[in-house]
N, C-alpha and C positions, 0 to 999 in steps of 0.2 A: 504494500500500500504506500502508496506517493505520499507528499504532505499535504499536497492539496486534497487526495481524498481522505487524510486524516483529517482536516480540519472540517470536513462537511461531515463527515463521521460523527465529528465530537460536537458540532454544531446541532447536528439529527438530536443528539442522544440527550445532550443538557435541555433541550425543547420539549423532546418526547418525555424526558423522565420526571420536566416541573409539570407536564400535565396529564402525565397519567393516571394519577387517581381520581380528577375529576373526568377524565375521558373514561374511566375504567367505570366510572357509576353510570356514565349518561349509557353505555351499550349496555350496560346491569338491566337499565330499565327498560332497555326494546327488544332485547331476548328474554325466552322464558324460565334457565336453569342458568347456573354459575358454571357448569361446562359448556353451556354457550354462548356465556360472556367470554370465556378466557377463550376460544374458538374465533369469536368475531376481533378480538382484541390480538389474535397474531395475527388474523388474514388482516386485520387495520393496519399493525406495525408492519408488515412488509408492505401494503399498497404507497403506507405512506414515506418509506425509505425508496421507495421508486421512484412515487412521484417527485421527492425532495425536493427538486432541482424548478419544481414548477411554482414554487412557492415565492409571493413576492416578496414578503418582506416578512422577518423573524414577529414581526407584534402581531400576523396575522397567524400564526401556525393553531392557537386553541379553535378558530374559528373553521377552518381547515381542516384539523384534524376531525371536529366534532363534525362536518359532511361528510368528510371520508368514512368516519363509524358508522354515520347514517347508514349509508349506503351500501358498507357491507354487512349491515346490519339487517337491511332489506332485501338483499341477493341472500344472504344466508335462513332468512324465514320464510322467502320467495323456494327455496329449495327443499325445503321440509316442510311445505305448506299443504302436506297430506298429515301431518301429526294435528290431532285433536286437541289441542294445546296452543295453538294458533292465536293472537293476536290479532284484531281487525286492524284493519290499517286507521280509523279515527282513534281507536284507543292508541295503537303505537304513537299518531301524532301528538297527541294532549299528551303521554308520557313521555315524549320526545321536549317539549315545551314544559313542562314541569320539570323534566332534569336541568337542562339548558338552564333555568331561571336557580336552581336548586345551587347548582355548580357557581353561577355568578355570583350567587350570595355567601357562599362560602367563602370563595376569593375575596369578596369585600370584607367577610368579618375577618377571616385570619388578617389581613392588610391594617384592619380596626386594630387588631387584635396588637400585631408589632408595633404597632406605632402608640397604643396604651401599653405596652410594658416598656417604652423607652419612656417615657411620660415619671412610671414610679421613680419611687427613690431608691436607691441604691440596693440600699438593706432589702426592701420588701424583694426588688427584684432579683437580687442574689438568691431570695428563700424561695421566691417562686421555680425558681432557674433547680436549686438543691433537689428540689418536691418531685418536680413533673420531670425534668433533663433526666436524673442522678439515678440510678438504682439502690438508693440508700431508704431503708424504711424510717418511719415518720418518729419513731422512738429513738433514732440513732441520733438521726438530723436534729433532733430538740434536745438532747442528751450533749451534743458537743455545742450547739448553742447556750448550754447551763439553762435549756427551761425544761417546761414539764410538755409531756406531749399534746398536752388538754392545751395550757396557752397557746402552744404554735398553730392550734387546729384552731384554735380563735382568731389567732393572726391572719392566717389562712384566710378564713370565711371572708373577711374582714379587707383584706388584700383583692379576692373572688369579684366581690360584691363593687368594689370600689373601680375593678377594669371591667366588669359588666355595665357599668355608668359608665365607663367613657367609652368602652365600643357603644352602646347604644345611643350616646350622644355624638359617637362620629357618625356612625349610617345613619342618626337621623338630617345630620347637616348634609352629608354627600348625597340623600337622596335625594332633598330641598334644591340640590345644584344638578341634577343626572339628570 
């Protein structure tokens, strides 16, 4: 492999791998088992490492990839559309249109979401970062802090509660402007 097909390599890959789990839910909901998500989600990643090259611009790949699923989403139930398990095509659209909307809103709060834990203060976000990052249980973690596990779980709450207020007052400013 040259470097220039490395670099399209690694470009594909950093693209597909920030949006694969919301891609990985929207074909969730237009197949009817999880072996035919993970079925439509390789014939997706190969059509879409083919077509790479036809893509304009890297801000467009989620949008892109998510018609690429479409669509082999709909060739792969267009193929098995003798199984009694089937899917009408209005319901696939309205669950096609619920993911898409599902997947946006996710992207907006985890985006909420970083930008209220840059917002705390040090401490709380060190302890948030310890809790949820760390594989250390909640007795240890309070234990080298010198408290008791009961205060830290207060802290906690207390921490929870206070980035739920500001995600919820960022998406509801960004919706005011969207």
């Amino acid at each position: 492999m040259n470097n220039a097909e490395r670099e399209k390599h690694d470009r594909f890959l950093r693209l597909y791998v920030e949006n694969e789990e919301s891609l990985n839910g929207f074909v969730r909901s237009l197949v009817f088992t999880l072996d035919d998500a993970r079925e439509v989600m390789q014939d997706t990643a190969v059509v879409l490492w083919r077509k790479f090259e036809e893509l304009d611009s890297p801000e467009d790949f989620r949008r892109w990839a998510f018609g690429v699923a479409r669509f082999q989403a709909l060739a792969y139930r267009r193929d098995r559309a003798r199984d009694r398990h089937v899917f009408s095509d209005d319901l696939i659209s309205m669950l096609e249109k619920e993911a898409a909307e599902a997947g946006e809103k996710s992207s907006q709060e985890e985006l909420a979401l970083q930008e209220c834990l840059t917002k705390l203060p040090s401490k709380h976000r060190k302890l948030i970062q310890a809790v949820y990052m760390g594989r250390e249980r909640i007795d240890k973690i309070a234990h080298k802090a010198g408290r008791t596990p009961m205060s830290l779980y207060k802290s906690l709450h207390r921490i929870r509660m206070s980035l739920a207020d500001c995600i919820n007052k960022h998406l509801s400013q960004h919706q005011g402007t969207a």
